[in-house]
PyMOL Python script that loads the backbone (N, CA, C, O; Angstrom):
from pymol import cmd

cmd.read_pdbstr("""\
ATOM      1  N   UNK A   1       3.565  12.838  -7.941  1.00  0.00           N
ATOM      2  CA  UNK A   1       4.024  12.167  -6.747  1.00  0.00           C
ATOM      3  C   UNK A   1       4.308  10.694  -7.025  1.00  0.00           C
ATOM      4  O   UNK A   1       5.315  10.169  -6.550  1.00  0.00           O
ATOM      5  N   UNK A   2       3.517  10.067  -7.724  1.00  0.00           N
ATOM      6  CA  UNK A   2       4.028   8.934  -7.894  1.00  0.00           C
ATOM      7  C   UNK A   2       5.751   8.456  -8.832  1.00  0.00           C
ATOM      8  O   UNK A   2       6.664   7.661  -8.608  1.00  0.00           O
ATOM      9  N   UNK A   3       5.453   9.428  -9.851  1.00  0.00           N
ATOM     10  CA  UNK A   3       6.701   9.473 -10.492  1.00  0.00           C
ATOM     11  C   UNK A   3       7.638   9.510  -9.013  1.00  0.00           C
ATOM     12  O   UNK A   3       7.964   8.345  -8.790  1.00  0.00           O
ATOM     13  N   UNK A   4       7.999  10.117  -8.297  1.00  0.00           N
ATOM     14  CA  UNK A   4       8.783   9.961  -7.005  1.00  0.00           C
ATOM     15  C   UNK A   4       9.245   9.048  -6.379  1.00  0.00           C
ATOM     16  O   UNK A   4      10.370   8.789  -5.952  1.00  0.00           O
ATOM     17  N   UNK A   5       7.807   8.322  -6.334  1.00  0.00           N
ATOM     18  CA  UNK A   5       7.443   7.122  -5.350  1.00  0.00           C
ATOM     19  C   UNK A   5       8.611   5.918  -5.949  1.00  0.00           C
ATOM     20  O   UNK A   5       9.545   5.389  -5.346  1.00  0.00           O
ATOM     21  N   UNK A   6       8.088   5.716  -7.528  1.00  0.00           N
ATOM     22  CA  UNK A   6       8.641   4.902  -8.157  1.00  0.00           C
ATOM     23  C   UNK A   6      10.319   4.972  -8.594  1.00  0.00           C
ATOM     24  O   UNK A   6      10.976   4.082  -9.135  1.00  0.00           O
ATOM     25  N   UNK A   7      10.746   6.269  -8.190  1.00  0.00           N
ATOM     26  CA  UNK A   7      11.960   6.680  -8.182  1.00  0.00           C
ATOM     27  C   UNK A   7      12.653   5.854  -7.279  1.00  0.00           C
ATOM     28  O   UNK A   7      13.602   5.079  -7.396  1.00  0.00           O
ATOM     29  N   UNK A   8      11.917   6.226  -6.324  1.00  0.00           N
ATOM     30  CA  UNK A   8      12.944   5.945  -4.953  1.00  0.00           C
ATOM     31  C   UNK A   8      12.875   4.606  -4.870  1.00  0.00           C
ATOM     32  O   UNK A   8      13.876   4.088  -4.373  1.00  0.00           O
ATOM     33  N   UNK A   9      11.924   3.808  -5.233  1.00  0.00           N
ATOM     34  CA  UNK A   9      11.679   2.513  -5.003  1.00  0.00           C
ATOM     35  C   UNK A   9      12.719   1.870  -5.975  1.00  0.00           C
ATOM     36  O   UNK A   9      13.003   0.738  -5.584  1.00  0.00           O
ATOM     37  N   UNK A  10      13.190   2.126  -6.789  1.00  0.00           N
ATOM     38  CA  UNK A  10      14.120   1.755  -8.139  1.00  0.00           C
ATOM     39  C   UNK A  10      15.570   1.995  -7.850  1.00  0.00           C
ATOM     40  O   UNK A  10      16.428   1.631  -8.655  1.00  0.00           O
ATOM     41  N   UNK A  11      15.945   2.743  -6.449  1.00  0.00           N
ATOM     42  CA  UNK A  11      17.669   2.257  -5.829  1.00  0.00           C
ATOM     43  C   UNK A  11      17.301   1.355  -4.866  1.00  0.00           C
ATOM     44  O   UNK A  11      16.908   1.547  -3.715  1.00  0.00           O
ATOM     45  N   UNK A  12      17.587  -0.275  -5.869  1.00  0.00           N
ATOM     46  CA  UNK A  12      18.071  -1.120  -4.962  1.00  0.00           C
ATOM     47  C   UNK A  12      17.524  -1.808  -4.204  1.00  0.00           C
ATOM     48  O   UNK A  12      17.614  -3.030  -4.327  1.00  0.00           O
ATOM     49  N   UNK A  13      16.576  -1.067  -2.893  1.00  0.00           N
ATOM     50  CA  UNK A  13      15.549  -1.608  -2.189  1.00  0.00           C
ATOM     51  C   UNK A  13      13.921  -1.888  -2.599  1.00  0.00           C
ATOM     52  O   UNK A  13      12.975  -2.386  -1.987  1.00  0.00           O
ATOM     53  N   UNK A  14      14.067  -1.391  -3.755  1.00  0.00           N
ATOM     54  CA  UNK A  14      12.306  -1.220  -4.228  1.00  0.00           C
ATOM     55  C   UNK A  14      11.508  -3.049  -4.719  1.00  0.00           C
ATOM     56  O   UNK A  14      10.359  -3.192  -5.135  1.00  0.00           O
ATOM     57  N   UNK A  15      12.542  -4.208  -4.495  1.00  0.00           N
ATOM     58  CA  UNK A  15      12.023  -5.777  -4.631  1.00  0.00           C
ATOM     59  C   UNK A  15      11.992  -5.871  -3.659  1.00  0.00           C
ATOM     60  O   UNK A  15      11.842  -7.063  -3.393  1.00  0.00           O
ATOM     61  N   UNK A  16      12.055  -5.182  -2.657  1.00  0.00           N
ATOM     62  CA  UNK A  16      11.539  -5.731  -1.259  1.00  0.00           C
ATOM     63  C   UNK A  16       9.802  -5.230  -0.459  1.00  0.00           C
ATOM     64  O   UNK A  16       9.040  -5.496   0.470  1.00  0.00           O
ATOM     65  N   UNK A  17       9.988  -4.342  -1.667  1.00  0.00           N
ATOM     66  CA  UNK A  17       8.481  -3.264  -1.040  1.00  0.00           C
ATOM     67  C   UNK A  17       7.578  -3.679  -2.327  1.00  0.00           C
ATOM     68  O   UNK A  17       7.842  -3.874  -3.514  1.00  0.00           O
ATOM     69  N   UNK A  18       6.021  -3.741  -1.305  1.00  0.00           N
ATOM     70  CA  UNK A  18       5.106  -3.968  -2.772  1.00  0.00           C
ATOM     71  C   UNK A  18       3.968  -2.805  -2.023  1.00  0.00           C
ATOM     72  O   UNK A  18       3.829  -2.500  -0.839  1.00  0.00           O
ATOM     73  N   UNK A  19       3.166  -2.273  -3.409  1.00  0.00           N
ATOM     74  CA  UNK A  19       2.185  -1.672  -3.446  1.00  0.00           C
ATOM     75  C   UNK A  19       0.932  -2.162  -2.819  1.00  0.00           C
ATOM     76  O   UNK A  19       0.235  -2.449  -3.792  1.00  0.00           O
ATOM     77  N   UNK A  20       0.399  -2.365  -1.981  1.00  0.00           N
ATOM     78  CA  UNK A  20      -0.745  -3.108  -1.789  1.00  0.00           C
ATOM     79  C   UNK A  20      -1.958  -2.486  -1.411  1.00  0.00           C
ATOM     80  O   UNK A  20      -1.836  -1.434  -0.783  1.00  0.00           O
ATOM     81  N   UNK A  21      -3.354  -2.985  -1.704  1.00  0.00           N
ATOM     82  CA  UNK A  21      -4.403  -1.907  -1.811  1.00  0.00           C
ATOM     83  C   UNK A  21      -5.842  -2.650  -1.323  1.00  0.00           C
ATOM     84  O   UNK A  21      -6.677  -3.065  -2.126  1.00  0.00           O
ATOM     85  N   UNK A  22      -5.941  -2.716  -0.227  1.00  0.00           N
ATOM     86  CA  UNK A  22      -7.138  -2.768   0.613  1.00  0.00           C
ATOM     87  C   UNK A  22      -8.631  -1.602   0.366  1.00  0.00           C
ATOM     88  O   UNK A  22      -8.812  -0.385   0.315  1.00  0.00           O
ATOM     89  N   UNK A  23      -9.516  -2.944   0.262  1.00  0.00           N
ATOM     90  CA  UNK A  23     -10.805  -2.135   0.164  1.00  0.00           C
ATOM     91  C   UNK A  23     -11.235  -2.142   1.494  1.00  0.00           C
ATOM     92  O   UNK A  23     -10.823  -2.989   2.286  1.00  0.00           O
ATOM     93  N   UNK A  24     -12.145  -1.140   1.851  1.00  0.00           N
ATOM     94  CA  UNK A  24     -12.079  -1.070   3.511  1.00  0.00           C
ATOM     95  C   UNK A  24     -13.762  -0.237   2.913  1.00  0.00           C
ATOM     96  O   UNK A  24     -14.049   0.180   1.791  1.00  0.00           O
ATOM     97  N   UNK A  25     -14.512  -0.252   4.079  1.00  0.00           N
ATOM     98  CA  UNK A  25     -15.965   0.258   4.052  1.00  0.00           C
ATOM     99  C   UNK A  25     -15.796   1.270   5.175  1.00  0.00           C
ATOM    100  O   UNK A  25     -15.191   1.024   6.219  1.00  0.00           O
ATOM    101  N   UNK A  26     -16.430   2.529   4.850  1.00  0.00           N
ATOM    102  CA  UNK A  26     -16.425   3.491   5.190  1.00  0.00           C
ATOM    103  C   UNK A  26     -17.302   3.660   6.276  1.00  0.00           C
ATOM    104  O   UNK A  26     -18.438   3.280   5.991  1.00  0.00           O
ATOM    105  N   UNK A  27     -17.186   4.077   7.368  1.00  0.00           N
ATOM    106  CA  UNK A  27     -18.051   4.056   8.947  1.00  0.00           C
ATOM    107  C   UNK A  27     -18.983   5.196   8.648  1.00  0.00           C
ATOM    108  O   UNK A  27     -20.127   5.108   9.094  1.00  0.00           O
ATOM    109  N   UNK A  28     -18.589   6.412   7.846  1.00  0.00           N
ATOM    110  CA  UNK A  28     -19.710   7.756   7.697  1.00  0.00           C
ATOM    111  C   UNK A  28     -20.570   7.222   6.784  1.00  0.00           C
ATOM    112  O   UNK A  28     -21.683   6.789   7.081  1.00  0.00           O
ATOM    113  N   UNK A  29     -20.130   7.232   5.742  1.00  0.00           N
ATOM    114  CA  UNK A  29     -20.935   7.095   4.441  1.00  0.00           C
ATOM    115  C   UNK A  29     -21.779   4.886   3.926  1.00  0.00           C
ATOM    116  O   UNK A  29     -22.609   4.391   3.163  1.00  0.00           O
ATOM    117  N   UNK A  30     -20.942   4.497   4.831  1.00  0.00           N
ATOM    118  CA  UNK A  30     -21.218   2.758   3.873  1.00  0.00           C
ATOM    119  C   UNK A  30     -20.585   3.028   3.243  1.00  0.00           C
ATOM    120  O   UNK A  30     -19.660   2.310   3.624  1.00  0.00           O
ATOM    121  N   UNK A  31     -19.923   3.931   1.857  1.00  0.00           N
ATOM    122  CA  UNK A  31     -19.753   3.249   1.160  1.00  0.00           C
ATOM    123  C   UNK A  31     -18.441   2.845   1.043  1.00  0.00           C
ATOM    124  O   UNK A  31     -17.787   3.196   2.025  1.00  0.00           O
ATOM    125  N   UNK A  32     -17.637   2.076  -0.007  1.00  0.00           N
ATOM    126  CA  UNK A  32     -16.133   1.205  -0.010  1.00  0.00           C
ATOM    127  C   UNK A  32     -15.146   2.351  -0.251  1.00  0.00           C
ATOM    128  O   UNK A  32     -15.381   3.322  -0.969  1.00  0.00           O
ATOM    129  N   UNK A  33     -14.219   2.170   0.306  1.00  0.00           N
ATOM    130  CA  UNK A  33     -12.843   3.082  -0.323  1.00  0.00           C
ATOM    131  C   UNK A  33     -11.813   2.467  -0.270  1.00  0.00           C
ATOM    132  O   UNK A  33     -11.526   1.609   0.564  1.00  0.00           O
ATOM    133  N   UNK A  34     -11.146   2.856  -1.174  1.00  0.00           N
ATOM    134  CA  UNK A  34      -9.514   1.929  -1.512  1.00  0.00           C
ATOM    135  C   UNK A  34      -8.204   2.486  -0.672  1.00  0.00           C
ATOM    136  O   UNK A  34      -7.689   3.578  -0.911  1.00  0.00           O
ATOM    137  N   UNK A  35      -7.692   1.472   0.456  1.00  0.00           N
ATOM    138  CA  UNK A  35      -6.086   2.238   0.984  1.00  0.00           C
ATOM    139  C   UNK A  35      -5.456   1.210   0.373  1.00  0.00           C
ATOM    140  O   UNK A  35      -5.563  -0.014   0.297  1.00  0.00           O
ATOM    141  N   UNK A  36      -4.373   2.572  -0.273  1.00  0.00           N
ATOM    142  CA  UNK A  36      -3.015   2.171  -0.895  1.00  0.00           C
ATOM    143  C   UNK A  36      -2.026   2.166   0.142  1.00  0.00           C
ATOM    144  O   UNK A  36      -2.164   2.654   1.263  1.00  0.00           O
ATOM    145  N   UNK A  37      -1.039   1.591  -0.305  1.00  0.00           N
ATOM    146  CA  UNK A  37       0.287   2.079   0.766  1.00  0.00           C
ATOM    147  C   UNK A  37       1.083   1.248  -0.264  1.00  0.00           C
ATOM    148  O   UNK A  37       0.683   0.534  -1.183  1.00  0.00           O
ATOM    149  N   UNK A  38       2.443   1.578   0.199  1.00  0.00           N
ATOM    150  CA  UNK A  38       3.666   0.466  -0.153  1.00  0.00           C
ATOM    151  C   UNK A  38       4.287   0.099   1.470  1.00  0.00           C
ATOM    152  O   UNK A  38       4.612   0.755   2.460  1.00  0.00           O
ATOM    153  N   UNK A  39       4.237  -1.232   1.111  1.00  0.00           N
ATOM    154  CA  UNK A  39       4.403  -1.831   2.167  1.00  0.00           C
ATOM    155  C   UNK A  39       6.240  -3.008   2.029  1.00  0.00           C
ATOM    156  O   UNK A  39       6.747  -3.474   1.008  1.00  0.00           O
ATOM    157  N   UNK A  40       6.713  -3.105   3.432  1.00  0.00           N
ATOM    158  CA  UNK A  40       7.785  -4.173   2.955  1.00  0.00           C
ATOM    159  C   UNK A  40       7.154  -5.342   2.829  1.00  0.00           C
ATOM    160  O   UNK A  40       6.033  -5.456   3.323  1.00  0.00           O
ATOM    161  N   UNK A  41       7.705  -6.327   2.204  1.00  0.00           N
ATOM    162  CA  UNK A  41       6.867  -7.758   1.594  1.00  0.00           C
ATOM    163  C   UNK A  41       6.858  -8.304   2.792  1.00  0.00           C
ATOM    164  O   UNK A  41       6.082  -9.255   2.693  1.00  0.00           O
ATOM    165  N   UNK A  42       7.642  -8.213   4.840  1.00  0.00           N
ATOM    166  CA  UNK A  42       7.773  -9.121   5.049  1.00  0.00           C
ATOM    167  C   UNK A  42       6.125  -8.690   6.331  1.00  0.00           C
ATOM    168  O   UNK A  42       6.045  -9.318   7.387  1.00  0.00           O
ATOM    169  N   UNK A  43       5.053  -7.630   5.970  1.00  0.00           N
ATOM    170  CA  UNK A  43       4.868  -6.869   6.301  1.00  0.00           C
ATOM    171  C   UNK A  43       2.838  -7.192   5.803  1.00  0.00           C
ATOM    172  O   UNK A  43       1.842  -7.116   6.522  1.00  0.00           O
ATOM    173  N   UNK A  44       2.991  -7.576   4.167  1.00  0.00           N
ATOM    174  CA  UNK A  44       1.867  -7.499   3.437  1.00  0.00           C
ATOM    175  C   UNK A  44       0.865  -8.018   4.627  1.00  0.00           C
ATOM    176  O   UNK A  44       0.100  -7.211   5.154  1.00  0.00           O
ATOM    177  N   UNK A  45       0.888  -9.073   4.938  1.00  0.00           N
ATOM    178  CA  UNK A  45      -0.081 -10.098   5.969  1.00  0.00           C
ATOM    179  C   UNK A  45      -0.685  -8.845   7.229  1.00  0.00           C
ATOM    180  O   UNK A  45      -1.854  -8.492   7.389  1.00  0.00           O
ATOM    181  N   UNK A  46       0.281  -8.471   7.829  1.00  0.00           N
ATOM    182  CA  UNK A  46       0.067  -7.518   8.909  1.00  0.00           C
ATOM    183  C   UNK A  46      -1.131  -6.367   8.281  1.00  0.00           C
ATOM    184  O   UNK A  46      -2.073  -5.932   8.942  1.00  0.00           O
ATOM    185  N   UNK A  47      -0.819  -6.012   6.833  1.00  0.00           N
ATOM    186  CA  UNK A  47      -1.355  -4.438   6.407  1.00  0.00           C
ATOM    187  C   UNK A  47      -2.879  -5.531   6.318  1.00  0.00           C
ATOM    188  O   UNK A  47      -3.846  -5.074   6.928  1.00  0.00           O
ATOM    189  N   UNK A  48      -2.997  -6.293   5.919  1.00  0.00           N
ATOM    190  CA  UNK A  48      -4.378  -6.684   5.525  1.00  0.00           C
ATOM    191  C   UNK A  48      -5.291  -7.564   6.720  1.00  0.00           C
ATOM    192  O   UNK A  48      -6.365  -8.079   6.409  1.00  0.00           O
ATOM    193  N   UNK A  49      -4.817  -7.649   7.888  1.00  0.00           N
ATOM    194  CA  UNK A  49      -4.980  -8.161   8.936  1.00  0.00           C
ATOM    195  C   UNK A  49      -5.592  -6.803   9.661  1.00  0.00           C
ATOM    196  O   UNK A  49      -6.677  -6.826  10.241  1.00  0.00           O
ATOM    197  N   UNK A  50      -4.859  -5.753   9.572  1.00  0.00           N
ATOM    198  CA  UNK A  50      -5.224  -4.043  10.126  1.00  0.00           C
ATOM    199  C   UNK A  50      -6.456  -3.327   9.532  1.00  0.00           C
ATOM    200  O   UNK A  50      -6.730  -2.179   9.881  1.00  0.00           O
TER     201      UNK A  50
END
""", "prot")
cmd.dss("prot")
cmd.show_as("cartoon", "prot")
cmd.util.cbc("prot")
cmd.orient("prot")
């Protein structure tokens, strides 16, 4: 899947989108887990604000 990801990101529009990856703490367990996403750059502030 990622091979995909990085496909599609590579016509053209893919310098406008970045990967970004929030550690976030888990409400069941405590413990930390990592969200990925690709996000548009004008966008990053919002994903890590959420």
């Amino acid at each position: 899947m990622a091979k995909k990801t990085v496909a599609s990101l590579q016509k053209g529009g893919g310098k406008q989108h970045s990967k970004v990856i929030k550690l976030v703490r888990s409400e069941k367990s405590g413990a930390y887990v990592f969200t990925e996403e690709i996000v548009h750059n004008d966008n990053i502030e919002a994903f890590f604000k959420g």
